[in-house]
N, C-alpha and C positions, 0 to 999 in steps of 0.2 A: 248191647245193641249198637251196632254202627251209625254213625251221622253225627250231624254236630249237634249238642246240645247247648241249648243258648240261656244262659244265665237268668238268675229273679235280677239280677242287678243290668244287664244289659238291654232287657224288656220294658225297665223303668226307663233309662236312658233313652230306648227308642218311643216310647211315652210321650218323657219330657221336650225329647225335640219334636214329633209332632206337632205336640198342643205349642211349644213354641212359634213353630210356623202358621197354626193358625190363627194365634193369636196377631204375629206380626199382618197378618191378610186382613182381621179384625181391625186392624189401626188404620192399616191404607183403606178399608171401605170405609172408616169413618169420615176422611178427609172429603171423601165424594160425597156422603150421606148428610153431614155437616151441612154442605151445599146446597144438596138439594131439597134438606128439610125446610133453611133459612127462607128460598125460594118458595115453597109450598105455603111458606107459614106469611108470605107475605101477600101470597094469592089469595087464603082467605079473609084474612084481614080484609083486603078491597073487594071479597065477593065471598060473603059468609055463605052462599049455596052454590059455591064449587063444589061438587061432587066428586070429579074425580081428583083435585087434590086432597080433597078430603080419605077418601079411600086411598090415593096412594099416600099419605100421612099416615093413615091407617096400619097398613103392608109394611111399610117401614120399619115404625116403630114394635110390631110383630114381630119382625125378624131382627131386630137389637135385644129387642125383649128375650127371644128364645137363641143365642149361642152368647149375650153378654157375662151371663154367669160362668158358663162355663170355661171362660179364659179370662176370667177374674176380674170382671167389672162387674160387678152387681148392682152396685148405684145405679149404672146407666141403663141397664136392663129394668130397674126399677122404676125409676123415670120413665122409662121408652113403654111400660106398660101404664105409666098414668096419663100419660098420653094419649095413648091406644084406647086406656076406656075413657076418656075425656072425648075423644073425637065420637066414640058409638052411642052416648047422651048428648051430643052438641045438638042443641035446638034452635042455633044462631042467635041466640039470644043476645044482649051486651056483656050480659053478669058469664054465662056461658062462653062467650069470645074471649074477652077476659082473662079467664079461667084458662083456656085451651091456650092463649098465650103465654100466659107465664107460666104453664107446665113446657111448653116447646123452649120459652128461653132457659129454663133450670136443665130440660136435658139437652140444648146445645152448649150451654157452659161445663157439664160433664164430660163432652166431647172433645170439646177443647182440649181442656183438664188432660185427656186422656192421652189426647194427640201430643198435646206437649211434650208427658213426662216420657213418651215414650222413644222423643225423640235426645 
C-alpha cells in the first residue's frame, strides 16, 4: 500500500513532545495561578463570605486537580483537590478557615516547588 507509514517509535516521540509542551503551559499557568490563588486566599481570610472568591478558589483548584496528574504532578492535583473539598464544606467557621488555609499554603508551596525545579 502506498503512503508513509509512520512508526510505533515515531508516534511515541510525537507523544512525548506533546505532553512535553503541555506540560511546559502547565508550569507558565502556574506562575499566574500561584498569584491568583495567594490573592484569593487573602480575600477570604478578611471576608470568610466572599462568594465569588470562594467559588473562583473553587474553579481553580478543579482545573489543577484535573490535567495535574496527567503531566506528572500529582502532589499538586492532590492538594488542589483538598482544597476544592475544603472550600465546598467551608462554613466560615475559625476551625474551618483554618483548615482552608493551610490546605491553600501546602498547595502553593507545591507550586513553587514546581515552578522552580522547572526552571
Amino acid at each position: 500500500m502506498p503512503g508513509k507509514s509512520i512508526s510505533e517509535s515515531a508516534i511515541h516521540q510525537k507523544m512525548a513532545e506533546a505532553l512535553g509542551r503541555t506540560r511546559q503551559r502547565f508550569i507558565d499557568d502556574l506562575i499566574v495561578k500561584l498569584s491568583e490563588i495567594e490573592t484569593l486566599q487573602t480575600r477570604i481570610n478578611g471576608k470568610r463570605d466572599d462568594k465569588d472568591a470562594l467559588a473562583r478558589l473553587a474553579f481553580l483548584t478543579h482545573r489543577l486537580n484535573g490535567i495535574a496528574a496527567t503531566v506528572n504532578f500529582p502532589q499538586i492535583g492532590e492538594s488542589a483537590a483538598d482544597v476544592e473539598q475544603a472550600v465546598s464544606r467551608f462554613d466560615r467557621s475559625d476551625r474551618q478557615l483554618s483548615e482552608l488555609s493551610e490546605l491553600i499554603d501546602i498547595l502553593l508551596d507545591l507550586m513553587e516547588d514546581a515552578i522552580v525545579d522547572e526552571m
